[in-house]
N, C-alpha and C positions, 0 to 999 in steps of 0.2 A: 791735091791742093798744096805748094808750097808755103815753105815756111811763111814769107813775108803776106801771101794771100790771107793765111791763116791768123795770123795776129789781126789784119785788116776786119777781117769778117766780125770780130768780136766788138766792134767800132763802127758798125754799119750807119746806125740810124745815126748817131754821135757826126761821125762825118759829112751824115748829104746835111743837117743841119747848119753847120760851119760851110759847106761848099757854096750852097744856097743861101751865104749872108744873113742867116736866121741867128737866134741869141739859141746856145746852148750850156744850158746849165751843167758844173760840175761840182762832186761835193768831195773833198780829199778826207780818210774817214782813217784814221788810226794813232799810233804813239807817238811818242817825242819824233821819230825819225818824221814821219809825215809834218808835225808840228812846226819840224826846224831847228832843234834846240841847239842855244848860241852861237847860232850865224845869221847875217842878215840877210841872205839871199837863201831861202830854202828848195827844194822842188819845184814847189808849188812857181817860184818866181822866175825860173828858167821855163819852165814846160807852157806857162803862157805866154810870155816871151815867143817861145818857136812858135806853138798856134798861131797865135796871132802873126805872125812871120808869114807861115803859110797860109792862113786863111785871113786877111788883111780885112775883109769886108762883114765879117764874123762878128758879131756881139757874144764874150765870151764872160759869166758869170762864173767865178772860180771862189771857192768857200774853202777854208783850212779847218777841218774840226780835228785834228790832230792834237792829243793830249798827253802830254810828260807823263810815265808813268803807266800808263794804260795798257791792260792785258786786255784778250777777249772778253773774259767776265764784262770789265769794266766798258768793252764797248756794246756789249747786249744790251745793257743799261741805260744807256744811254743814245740807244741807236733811233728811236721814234724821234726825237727834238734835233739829234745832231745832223742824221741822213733823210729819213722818209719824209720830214713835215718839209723839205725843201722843196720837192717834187724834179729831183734832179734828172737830168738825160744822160749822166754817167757816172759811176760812184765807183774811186778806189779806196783798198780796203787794206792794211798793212798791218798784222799785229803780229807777235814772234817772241820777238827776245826777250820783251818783261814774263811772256808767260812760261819759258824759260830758266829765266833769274828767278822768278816765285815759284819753280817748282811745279808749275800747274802740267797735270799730265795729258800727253798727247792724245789721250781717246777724248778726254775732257774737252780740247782744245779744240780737234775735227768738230768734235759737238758742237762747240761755240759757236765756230766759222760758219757749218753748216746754216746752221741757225738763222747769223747772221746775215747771209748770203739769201737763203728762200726770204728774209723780211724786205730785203733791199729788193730782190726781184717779182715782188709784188706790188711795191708801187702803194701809192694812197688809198689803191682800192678802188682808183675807177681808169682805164685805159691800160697799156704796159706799162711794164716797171722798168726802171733805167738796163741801161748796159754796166757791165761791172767789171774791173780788171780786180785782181789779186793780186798783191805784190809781196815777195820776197826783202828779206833787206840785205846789206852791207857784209862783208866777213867780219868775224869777232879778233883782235888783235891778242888774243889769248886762244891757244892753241886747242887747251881740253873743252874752252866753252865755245868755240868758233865749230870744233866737230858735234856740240851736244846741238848746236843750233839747227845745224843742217837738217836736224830729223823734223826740226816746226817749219823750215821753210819746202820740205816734202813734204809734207801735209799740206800746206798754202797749193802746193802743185795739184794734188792730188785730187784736194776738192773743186778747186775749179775744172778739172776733168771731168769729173765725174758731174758737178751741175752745170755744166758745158758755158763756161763764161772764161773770161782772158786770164791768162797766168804772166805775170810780167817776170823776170827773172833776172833781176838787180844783183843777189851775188855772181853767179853770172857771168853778168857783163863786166861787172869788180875785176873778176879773175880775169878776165878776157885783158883786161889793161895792165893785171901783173903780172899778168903769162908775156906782152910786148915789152915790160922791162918797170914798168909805172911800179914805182914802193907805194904798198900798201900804206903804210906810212905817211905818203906824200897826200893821202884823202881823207885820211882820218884825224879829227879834232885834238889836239894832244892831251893825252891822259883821259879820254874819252873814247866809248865806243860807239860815236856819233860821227856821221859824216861830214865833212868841211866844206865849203861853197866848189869845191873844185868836184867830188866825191856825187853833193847832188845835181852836180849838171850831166854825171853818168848816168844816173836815174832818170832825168828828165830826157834826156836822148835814146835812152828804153822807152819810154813809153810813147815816144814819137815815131817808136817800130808800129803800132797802132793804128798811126793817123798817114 
């Protein structure tokens, strides 16, 4: 199976949904980066944008539960009201860098995600449970916590390996655009380790490897 078959597959039911002009729900599940934080155009507003691009006849339900601040802890917590009670048909899942900045350790963290991940892929308890992508984030513009990060976003990789659901890989495709000459610099919010409207329309054309 090729790369691009392979991301596909993880998107199966998600896509004959949208193909077939059916309403498919999606529920964006993680921190400030899912969230948006101060830009007006987040992820979230490119990536349905293309959908709907490509699937014009689609009724596309798109939910931001993305939270400033929020580690895995914080999204275990609140994972029943923000993701399950939706009864969504896709759910991404982004956490990383706060659990990082707080110190939380990486066996900790796998634990979290795992966690997280079996809650989401069961569903409300009656039928299957959504399709799920993982997602990586952004490079860190500071060098010693840009390399400490990469170990949370191997894990992000890891687990969805191992409980065979989509790995999306947002750094990445980051580098991929400052390996062609793009300054890091030119995506990132100034004086912030947030992405800029330009930064997540990288992210949103990752995940349309997907679809």
């Amino acid at each position: 199976m090729g790369e691009a078959e392979l991301c596909r597959s993880f998107t199966r039911r998600t896509r004959a949904l949208l193909e077939a002009g059916a309403e498919a729900r999606i529920v964006l599940f993680g921190d400030s980066i899912t969230a948006g934080f101060a830009v007006r155009r987040g992820f979230d507003h490119f990536w349905l944008s293309m959908l709907k691009e490509k699937y014009p006849r689609a009724g596309i339900a798109m939910q931001n539960q993305g939270a400033c601040g929020a580690t895995s802890f914080d999204g275990l917590a609140r994972l029943d009201w923000s993701v399950v009670a939706h009864n969504p048909d896709l759910v991404t899942v982004n956490f990383g860098i706060n659990d990082m900045y707080m110190g939380i350790r990486l066996g900790e963290f796998k634990g979290n995600l795992i966690e997280i991940v079996e809650r989401i892929l069961e569903g409300p308890g009656s039928g299957s449970g959504p399709e799920l992508l993982l997602l990586s984030s952004e490079p860190l513009m500071t060098p010693k916590f840009d390399r400490i990060v990469l170990s949370y976003y191997q894990v992000l990789e890891d687990v969805a390996e191992e409980m065979g659901v989509g790995f999306v890989d947002v750094y990445g495709a980051w580098m991929r655009r400052v390996g062609e000459g793009v300054p890091l610099d030119s995506l990132i919010l100034p004086g912030l380790d947030h992405p800029n409207e330009l930064g997540y329309r990288i992210i949103a054309e990752e995940l349309m490897r997907f679809f």
